[in-house]
N, C-alpha and C positions, 0 to 999 in steps of 0.2 A: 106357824108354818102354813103355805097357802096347801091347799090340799088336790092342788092341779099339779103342784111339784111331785108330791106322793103316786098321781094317777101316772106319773111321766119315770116311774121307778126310782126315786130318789127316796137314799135312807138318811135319814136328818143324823142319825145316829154314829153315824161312818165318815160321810160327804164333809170333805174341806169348809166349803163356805158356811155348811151351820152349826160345825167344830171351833170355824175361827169367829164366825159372829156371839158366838155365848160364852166367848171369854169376858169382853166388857160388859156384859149383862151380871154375869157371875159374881166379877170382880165391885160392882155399884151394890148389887144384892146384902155382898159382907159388908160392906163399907152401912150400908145403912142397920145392919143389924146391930154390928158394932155400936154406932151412935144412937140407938134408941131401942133395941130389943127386939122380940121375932116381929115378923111383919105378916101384914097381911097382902096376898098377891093378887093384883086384879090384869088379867091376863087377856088385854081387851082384843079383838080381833085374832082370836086364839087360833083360829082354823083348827090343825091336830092336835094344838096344847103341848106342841113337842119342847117348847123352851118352859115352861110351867111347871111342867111333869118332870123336866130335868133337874127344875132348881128345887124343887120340893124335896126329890131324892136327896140332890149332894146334899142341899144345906139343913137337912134336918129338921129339928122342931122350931128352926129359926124362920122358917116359914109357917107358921099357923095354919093356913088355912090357904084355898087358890079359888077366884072365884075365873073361872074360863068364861069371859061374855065373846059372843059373837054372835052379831045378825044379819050378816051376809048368807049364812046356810041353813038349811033345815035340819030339823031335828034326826032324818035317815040320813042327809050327806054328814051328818058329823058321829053318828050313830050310837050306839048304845050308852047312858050313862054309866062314868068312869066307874069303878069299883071301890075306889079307893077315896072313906068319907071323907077325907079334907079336901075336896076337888069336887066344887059345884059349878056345872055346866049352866047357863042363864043366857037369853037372851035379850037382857035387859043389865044395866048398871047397877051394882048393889049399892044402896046407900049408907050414909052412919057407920063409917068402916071405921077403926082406931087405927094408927100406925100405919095407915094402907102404900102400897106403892104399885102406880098403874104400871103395865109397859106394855108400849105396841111398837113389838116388830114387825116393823114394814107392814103398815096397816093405813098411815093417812092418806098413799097414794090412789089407795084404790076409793076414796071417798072424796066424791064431788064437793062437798060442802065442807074440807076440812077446819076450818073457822065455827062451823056451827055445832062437828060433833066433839068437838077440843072443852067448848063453852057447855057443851048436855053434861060430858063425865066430871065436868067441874060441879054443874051444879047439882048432880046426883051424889056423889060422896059430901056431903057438907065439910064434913073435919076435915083437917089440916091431913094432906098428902103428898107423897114424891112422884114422883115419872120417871120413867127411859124408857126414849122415842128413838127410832131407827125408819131411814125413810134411804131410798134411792136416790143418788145424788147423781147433778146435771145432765140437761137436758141435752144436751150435745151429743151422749151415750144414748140418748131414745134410741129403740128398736124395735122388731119384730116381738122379741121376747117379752117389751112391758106391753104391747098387741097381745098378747095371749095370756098375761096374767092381770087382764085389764085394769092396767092404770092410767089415772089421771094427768099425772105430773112427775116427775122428778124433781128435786130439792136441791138450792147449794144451800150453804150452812147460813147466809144470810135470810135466807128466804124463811128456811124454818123458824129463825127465831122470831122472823117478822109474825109468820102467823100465832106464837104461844107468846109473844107480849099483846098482840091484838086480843087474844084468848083471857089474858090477866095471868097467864102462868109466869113465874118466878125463875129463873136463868141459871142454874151456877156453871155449865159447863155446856159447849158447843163445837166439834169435831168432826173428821171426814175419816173414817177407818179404808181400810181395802187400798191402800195408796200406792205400793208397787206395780200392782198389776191394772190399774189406772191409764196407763200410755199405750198399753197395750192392747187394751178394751177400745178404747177412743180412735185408735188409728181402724183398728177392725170394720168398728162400728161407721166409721166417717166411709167406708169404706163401702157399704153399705147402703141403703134407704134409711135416711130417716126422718120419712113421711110421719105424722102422729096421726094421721087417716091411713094410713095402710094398716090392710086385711090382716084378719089375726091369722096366724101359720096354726097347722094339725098338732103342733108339739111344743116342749119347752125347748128353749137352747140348753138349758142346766138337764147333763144328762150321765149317768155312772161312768166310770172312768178307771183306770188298770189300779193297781191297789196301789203301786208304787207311786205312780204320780200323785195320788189321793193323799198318800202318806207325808207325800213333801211339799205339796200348796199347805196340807193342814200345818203340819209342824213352824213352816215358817212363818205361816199369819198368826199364829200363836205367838209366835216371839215377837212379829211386829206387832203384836197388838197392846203390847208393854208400854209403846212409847205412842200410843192411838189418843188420846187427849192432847199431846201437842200441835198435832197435825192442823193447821188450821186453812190448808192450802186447796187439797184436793183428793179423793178417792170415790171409788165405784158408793161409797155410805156414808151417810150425815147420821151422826149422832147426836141426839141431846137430852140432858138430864139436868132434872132444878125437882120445884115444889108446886103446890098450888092449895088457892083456900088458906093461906098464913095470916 
């Protein structure tokens, strides 16, 4: 989680959008433990390590170990290390992992060279690894908002997979989650400037919300997110998960 959402009062813990994005994290997590045993989690552009720290808890010893890498921030903005010994903070890629499985949530936008740092964590874990990748989808929804959480790019689902076959990453699944509220984001935003040179704003647009409403984005995108791998159309996020190093 980026950690300007945090400075902006958002509780990852509560908040619909990162209630309903760590369902298909969750649901890839079992799925991989299942078919080869606990895993190891490389938690790359971690910022809070709020999705890390969640999967550690629910799933158990089925996570081994979490390696939090992120080098966007300093060691005060991310602050103290964690307490809890299966959970190393690094600002480098650990290498020689067994079982590993990387994942960056919404992490390639905010990197200029996404091709080059796809190719670094490839070539720092040598053994055989999985992924899930989460990135912002179309550009058409640019805003103000990716002005302030500086990013690069937005993604369709073509796009991303163009860059992890460039990469040498392995494919098995490519999707757009968030797809309801998709038409309604796009008209907003069209609605809008969407300069990709206009000025970052003082705030996020993602901001706390009455508990009721909170209650009913979350529940619903939980149920839509059951049938989040068919989607190959369109939604506010691209997902995608495979392997690499095989």
């Amino acid at each position: 989680m980026d950690l300007k959402e945090l400075e902006a009062g958002i509780d990852p813990h509560v908040h619909w959008y990162y209630q309903s994005k760590i369902v298909p994290l969750r649901r890839y997590l079992k799925e991989r433990i299942k078919a080869s045993g606990p895993i190891t989690l490389v938690d790359f552009g971690s910022g809070s390590g709020f999705f890390s720290e969640c999967m550690l808890n629910e799933l158990g010893m089925g996570v081994q170990r979490v390696y939090q890498v992120d080098i966007g921030y300093s060691e005060e903005e991310l602050g103290p290390q964690k307490s809890n010994e299966r959970i190393i903070r690094v600002h480098y890629t650990p290498k020689d992992i067994d079982n590993a499985v990387v994942v960056m949530m919404d992490v390639l936008e905010h990197i200029e060279d996404d091709l080059g740092i796809l190719k670094e964590i490839s070539g720092a874990i040598a053994r055989p690894f999985h992924y899930f990748i989460t990135v912002p989808a179309f550009m058409s929804v640019w805003s103000s908002h990716d002005v302030y959480l500086e990013h690069y790019r937005r993604y369709t689902v073509p796009q991303l997979m163009h860059v992890l076959q460039k990469a040498n990453y392995n494919l098995n699944a490519a999707y757009y989650i968030f797809q309801s509220i998709f038409p309604l984001v796009w008209i907003i935003r069209r609605l809008k400037s969407t300069d990709k040179n206009m000025e970052a704003p003082d705030s996020s647009d993602m901001a706390p919300m009455p508990n009721w409403l909170n209650s009913l984005l979350k529940a619903y995108h939980k149920w839509e997110m059951r049938w989040g791998k068919s989607n190959k159309r369109f939604g506010l996020s691209c997902v995608a998960e495979g392997s690499g190093n095989n």
